[in-house]
N, C-alpha and C positions, 0 to 999 in steps of 0.2 A: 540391675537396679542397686544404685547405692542404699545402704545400713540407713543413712539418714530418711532417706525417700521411702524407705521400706518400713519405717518407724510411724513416718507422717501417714502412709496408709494404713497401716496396723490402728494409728489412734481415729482416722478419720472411720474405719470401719466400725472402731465400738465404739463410738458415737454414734454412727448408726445404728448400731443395733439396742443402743441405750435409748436413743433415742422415738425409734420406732416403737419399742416395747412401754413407752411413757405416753407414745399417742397411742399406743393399745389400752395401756393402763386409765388414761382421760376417757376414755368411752367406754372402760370397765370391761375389758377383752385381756386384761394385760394377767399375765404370770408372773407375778413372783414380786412386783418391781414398783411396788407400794403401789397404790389405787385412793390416794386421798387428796388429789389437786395441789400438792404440795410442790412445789416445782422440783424440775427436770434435775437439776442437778443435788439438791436436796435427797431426791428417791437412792441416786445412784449413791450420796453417801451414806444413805442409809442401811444400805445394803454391800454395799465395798469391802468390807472386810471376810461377810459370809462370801461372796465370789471369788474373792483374793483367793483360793484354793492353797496354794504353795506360799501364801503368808510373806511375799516377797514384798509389798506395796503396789504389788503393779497387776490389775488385770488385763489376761491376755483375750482374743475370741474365743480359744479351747474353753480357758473358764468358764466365760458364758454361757459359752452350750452346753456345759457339761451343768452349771447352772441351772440354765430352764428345763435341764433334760429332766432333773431333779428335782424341780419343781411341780411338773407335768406329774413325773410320775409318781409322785405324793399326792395329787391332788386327783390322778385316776385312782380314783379306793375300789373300783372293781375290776381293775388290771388290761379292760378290754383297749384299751390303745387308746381312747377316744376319752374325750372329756363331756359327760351328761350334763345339763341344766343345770341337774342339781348337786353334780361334784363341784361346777362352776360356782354357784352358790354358795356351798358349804364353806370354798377358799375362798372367796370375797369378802364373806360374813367373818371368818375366822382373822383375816389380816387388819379388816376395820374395827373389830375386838380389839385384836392385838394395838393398832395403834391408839386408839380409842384409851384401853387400859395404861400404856405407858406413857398415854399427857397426863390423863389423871394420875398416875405415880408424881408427875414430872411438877405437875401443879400445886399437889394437897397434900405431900411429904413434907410436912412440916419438921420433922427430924430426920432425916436423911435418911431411912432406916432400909425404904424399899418397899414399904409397903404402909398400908393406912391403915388406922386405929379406926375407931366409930368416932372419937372426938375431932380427927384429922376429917373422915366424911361431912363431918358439919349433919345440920339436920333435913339435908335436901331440901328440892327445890318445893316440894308440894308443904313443905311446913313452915317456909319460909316466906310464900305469898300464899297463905293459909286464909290471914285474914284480906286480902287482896278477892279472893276466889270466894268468901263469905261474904256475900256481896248484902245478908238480909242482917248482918252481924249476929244470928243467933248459937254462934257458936259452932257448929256445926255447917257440913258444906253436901249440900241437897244436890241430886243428881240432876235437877236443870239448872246449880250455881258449875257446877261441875262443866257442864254440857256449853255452856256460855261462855268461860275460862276458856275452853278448845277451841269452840267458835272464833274466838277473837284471837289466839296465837294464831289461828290458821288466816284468815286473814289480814294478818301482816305478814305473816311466810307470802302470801298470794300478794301482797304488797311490792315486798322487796323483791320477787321474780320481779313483777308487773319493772317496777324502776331498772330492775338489773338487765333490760328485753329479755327477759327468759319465759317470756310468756309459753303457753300452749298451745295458742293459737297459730 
């Protein structure tokens, strides 16, 4: 097999494996390889440099596997080979943190610093449709203005499924 042809399989493979591990990641099965609907090629640059192993620009398949082998085995925390519910869990929860936490850097860094002030936090969302959720305006927000507030975001959450067919039906 020519160099060239051996190249073109080499990239067709981790493409494959990039992007199997992206339809693992869309139904939340995925290691390592971002889990936030962000597209396919997005995840892998998000992650490219941590695989890049040998720092050349170029991932190879060793990397990879060597990759999720490393990720697996970070995320088994009680070493038995196998990944529980709830180590599943823990890395899921801890990646959508982690991306979760560095849009809000990415968004509210108002001085580039890396990190938020309480001024750069603003005053959150619950003080800022404070008077929105005081629905009787006396000041204060009673646990059925409360309970009403939820009601109504959650039925426009069950809205936008409903439009998006994301039903549950």
């Amino acid at each position: 097999m020519t160099a060239p042809k051996k190249t073109a399989v080499a990239v067709l493979a981790l493409m494959g494996a990039v992007l199997g591990s992206a339809a693992l990641a869309d139904r939340g099965m995925g290691m390592g390889m971002g889990m936030g609907g962000e597209g396919r090629g997005a995840m892998l640059m998000d992650r490219f440099d941590e695989i890049d192993a040998d720092k050349n620009g170029k991932i190879t398949q060793e990397e990879l596997a060597a990759h999720r082998a490393a990720e697996f085995a970070a995320a088994d925390t009680n070493g038995d080979g196998a990944l529980s519910a709830e180590e599943l869990q823990a890395k899921m929860l801890a990646e959508m943190l982690a991306r979760h936490s560095a849009r809000m850097i990415e968004n509210m860094d108002n001085d580039g610093n890396g990190s938020l002030s309480a001024d750069e936090m603003g005053k959150g969302p619950m003080a800022e449709n404070f008077a929105r959720i005081d629905t009787d305006n006396d000041g204060a927000i009673s646990k059925d203005e409360a309970k009403a507030a939820a009601e109504k975001v959650g039925k426009r959450k069950e809205g936008r499924r409903h439009m998006m067919g994301q039903d549950d039906n």
